[in-house]
N, C-alpha and C positions, 0 to 999 in steps of 0.2 A: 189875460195873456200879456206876457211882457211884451213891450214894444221893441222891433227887429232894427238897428242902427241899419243906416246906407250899406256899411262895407257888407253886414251880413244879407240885404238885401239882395244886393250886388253878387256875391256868390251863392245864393238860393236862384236867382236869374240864369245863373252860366250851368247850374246843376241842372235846374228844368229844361234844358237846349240842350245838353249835352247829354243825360240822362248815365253819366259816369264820369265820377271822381276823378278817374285823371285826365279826362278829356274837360271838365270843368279846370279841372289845376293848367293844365298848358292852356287852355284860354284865356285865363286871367294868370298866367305866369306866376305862379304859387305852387309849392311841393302838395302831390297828393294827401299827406297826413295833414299839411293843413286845412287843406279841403274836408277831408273827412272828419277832421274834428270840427271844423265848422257845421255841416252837415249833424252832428252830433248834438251840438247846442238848438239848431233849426228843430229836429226833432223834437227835444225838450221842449223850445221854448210852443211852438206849434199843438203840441200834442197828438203829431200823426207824422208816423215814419217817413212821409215825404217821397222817397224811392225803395222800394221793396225787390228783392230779387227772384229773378223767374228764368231758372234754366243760367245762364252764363252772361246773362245783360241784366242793368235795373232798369225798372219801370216807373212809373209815376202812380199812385196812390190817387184815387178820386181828386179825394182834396186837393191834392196837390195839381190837377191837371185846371182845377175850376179858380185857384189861385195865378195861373201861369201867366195870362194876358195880364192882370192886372200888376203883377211884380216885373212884368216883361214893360209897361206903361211909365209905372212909376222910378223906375231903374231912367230908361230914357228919358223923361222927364225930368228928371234930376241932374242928369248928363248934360242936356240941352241948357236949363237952369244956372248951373255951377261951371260949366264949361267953357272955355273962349268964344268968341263970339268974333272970330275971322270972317272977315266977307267972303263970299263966294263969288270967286271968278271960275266963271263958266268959260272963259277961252283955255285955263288949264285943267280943266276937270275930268281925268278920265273915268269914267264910268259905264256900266251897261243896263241901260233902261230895259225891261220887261214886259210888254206891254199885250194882253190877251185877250185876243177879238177875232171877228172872222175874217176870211180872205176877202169879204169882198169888201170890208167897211179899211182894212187893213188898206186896202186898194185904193182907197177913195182917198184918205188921207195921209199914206206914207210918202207922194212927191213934197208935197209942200212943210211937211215935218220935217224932212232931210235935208230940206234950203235949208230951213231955220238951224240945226243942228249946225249945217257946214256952215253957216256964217256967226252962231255965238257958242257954239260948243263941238269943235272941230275935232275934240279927242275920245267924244261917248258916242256911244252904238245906242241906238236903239234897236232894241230883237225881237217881233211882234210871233206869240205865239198861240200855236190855234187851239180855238175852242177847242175845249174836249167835257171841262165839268161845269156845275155852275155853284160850287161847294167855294168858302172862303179861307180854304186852308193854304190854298199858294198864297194869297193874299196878305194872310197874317203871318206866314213862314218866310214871307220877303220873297217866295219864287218868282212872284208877280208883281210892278210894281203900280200896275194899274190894268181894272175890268172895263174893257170900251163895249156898248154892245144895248141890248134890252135886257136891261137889271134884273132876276128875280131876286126874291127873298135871300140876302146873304146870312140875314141877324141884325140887332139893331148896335153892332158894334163898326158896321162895316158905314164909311160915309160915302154917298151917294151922289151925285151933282149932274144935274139936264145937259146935255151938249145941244140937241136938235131933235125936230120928229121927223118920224119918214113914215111909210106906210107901203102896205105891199100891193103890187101891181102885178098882173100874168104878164110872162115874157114867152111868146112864142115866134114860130120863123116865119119871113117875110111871104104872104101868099098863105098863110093858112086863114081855114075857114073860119075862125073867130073874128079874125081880124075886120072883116066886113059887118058893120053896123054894130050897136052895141050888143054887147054879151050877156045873154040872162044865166042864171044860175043854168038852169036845164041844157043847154049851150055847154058852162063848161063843165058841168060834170060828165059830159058824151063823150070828152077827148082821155085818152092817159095821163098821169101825173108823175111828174120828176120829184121827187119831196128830198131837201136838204138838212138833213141828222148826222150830225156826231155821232148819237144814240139810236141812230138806227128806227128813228119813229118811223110810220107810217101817217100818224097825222099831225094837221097845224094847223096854224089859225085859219085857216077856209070851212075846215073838217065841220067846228060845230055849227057857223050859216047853214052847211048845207044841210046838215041833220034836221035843224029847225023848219028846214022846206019840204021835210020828205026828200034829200038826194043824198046819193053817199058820189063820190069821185074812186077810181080807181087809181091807186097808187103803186105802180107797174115798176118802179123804179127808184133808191133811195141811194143818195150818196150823202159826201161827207164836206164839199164843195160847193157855194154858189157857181163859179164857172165852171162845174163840172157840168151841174145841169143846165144852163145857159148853153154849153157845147150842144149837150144832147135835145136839148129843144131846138136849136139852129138847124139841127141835121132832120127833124121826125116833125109829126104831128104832136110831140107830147108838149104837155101846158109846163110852165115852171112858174113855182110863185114865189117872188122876188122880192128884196125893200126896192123902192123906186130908186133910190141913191143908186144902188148896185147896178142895175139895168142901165141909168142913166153914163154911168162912166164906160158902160161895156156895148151897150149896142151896138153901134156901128162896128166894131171891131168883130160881132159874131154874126152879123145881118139878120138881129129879129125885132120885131115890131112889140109894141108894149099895148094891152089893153084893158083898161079901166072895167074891176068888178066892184059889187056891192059893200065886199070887206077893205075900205078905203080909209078906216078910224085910223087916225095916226098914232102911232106907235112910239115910243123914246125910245133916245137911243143915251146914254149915260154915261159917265168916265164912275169906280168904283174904286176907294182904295179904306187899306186900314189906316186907323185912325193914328198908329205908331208912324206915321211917316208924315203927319201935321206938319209936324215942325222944322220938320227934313229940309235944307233951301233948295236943292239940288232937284226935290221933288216937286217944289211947289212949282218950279219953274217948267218942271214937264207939264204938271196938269193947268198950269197957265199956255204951254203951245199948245196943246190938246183942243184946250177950253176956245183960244182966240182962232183956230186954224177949225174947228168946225163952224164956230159961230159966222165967219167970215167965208167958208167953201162951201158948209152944207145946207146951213139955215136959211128960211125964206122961200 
């Protein structure tokens, strides 16, 4: 295979993003024949048509789709490399951070992220959006520009980094009968269960202790909110099982009591991002407050 120069790599990069010639051409400010003769030598030189058409759009071709991070890598890579290398002042930066976590970890550390923004970056937003998937496609698509949360399996392209552990505790309302003495499994599997899903589950980390004991929990209730069930545990008998973090910032505000069960292993909580945004300064400097403002509010 012949070796692809920068400039052609460069418009193989805005072709696979754009997924049409003239939306490649006005991104990189080039007449579409050029693009498309460029895309013509790509083909050649590759051996595999790169975008194929289907219906009145192109597509991306296998190959082409299993190429796309790493031309999307070595493009910016090269950018960062060959490029100026202006300081970044964060007093004139405006930009809009991304950042996807739950409401209640979102709760925990959005005061103290918002000091820090108004006193070194007074012109960017930060916009935390809520969970919904746990796929790394916002991620690498730039929708996102960081995963705060309990990490699962992204890929080994996505990097990873500890903030703190927490661990989950039952949050129920002040005066219920758990609350007196400590709680055995049998205890709380007797009450109803509030269960917190995006996805609508029914079970979560308590679900398999309790299997291992002979007990199943009823889960009467599922929403899409930690204070949603924190609400509805303040008003009923129902159990909500909570990170400690969560409960600890919200208690007093919804008058429920916290009680220590068996499922007490602690849990991480993680900042995630793609690895295209390493060398971003702009970024390093979020998941630098991220990193200092849980280390300093939540750990310990």
């Amino acid at each position: 295979m012949k070796a692809l120069n920068l400039n052609t790599l460069v418009v193989l990069d805005a072709l696979l993003e754009e997924c049409s010639v003239t939306g490649a051409a006005k991104k990189l400010g080039l007449s579409a024949p050029s693009v498309s003769r460029s895309l013509s030598r790509i083909r050649l030189e590759l051996g595999d048509p790169i975008l194929v058409r289907a219906g009145r759009r192109l597509v991306p071709t296998p190959h082409a789709l299993a190429l796309r991070d790493r031309v999307r890598g070595l493009v910016e890579e090269a950018s960062e490399l060959l490029g100026p290398k202006d300081p970044l002042e964060m007093v004139s930066l405006t930009r809009t951070f991304v950042v996807r976590a739950s409401d209640g970890l979102a709760s925990a550390v959005a005061g103290p992220l918002v000091k820090r923004l108004g006193e070194s970056a007074p012109n960017a937003v930060l916009r935390f959006m809520a969970e919904g998937g746990e796929d790394v496609d916002p991620l690498r698509d730039g929708e996102v520009d960081l995963d705060i949360g309990m990490i699962g399996h992204l890929g080994p392209e996505v990097r990873v980094e500890w903030l703190f552990d927490d661990r989950f505790v039952l949050a129920v309302r002040k005066g219920h009968p758990l609350v007196t003495g400590e709680a055995t499994l049998e205890q709380v599997s007797a009450y109803p269960h509030v269960n917190v899903s995006r996805r609508g589950r029914t079970h979560g980390p308590l679900d398999g202790l309790l299997q291992r004991q002979g007990l199943n929990r009823q889960v009467s209730l599922v929403v899409a909110s930690f204070y949603v069930a924190l609400e509805v545990a303040s008003a009923s008998d129902f159990v909500a099982v909570v990170p400690s973090r969560v409960l600890g910032s919200a208690i007093g505000r919804f008058g429920l009591a916290e009680v220590d069960h068996p499922i007490s292993a602690p849990v991480a909580i993680s900042q995630a991002w793609h690895p295209r945004m390493d060398a971003d300064p702009a970024h390093r400097w979020l998941r630098h407050q991220f990193r200092d403002v849980c280390h300093r509010e939540m750990a310990g």
